[in-house]
C-alpha positions in Angstrom: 0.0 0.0 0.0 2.8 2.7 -0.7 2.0 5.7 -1.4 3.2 7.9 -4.9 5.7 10.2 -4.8 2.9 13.2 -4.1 2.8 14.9 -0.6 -0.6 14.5 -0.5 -3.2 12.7 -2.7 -6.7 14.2 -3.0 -8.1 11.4 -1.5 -6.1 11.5 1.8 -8.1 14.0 3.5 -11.8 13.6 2.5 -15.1 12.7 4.4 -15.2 8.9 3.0 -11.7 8.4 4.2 -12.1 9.9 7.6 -14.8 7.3 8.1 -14.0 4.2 6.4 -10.3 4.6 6.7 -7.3 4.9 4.5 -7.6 1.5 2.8 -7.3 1.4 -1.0 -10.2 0.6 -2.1 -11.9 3.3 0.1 -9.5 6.4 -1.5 -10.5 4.6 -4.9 -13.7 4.9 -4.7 -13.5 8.8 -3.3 -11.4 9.7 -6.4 -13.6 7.9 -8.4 -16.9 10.0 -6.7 -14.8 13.1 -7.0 -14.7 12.7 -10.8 -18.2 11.5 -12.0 -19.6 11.7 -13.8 -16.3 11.7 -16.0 -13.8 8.4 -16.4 -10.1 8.6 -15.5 -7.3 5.9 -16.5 -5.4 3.7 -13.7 -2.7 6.1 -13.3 -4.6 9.1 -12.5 -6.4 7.4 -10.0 -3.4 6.3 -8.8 -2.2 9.5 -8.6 -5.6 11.6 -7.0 -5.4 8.2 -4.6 -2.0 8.8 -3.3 -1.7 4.9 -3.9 0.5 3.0 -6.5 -0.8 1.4 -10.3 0.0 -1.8 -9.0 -2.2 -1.3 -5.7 -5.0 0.4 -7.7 -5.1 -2.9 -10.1 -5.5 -4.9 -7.3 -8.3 -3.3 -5.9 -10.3 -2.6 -9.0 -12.0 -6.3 -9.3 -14.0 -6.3 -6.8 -15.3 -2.8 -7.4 -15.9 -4.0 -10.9 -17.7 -7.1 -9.3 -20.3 -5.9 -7.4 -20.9 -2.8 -9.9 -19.9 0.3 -8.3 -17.3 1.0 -10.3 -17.3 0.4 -14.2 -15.2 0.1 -17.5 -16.5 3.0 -19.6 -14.0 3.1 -22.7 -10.9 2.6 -24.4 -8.4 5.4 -24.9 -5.3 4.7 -26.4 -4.2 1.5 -24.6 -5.9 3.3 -21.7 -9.1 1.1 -20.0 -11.0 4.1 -18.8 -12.8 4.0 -15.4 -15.4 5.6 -13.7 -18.5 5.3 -10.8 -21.6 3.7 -12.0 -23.8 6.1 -11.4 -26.6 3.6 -12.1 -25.9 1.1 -9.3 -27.4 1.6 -6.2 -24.6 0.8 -4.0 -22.4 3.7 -6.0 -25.6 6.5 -5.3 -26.0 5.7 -1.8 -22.0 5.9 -1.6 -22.6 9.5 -2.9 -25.2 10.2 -1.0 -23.2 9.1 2.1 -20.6 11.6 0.7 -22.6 14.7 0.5 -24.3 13.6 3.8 -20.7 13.7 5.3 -20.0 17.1 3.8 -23.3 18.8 5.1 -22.3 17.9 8.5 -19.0 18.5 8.8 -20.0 22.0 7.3 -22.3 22.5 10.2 -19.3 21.0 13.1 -17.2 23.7 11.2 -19.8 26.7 11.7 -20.3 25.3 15.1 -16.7 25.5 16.0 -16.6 21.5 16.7 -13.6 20.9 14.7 -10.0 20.1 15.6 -6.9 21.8 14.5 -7.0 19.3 11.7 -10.3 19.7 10.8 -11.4 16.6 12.1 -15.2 17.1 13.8 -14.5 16.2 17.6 -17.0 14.6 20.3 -18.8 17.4 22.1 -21.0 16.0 25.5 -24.6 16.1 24.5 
């Protein structure tokens, strides 16, 4: 699971990642959501995932499997990927995202965030 050569990768810091953790296929699929409805090649993924080609290829099958993520062309020698913005799973993945978003928005505006702009446990 090395990381490329970037600092930081888009998909390092987002809501999906802060929740489901670091692990490949989570950071694919949060590039992957980033970028619909548009396709992106392995090595740009690889490169928005902070992750190596190798690592993304070894990910991608079960993605492809259950349908969230999907083969949508040929460039080149290029197998372009993106979300499948039909499948269910993918959409309530989205949804989860923007869900994510609206409330960390709100912890932000309430001052509930910590110097990393992580929302932090307040007493209820």
């Amino acid at each position: 699971m090395a990381q490329t050569e970037d600092a930081k990768a888009y998909a390092d810091d987002t809501t999906i990642t802060d929740i489901l953790g670091d692990h490949p296929r989570a950071k694919i699929l949060t590039v992957l959501l980033s970028e619909a409805p548009n396709d992106i090649n392995i090595t740009d993924i690889a490169r928005l995932a902070g992750l190596e080609r190798k690592t993304v290829y070894s990910h991608l099958d079960p993605l492809l499997a259950y349908g969230i993520v999907e083969k949508s062309r040929m460039v080149g020698n290029s197998t372009m990927y993106r979300i499948n913005t039909d499948n269910e799973a993918a959409k309530a993945l989205g949804k989860l995202d923007r869900e994510l978003m609206q409330i960390l928005a709100a912890k932000e505006d309430a001052g509930e965030l910590d110097e990393e702009g992580t929302p932090i446990v307040t007493e209820s």
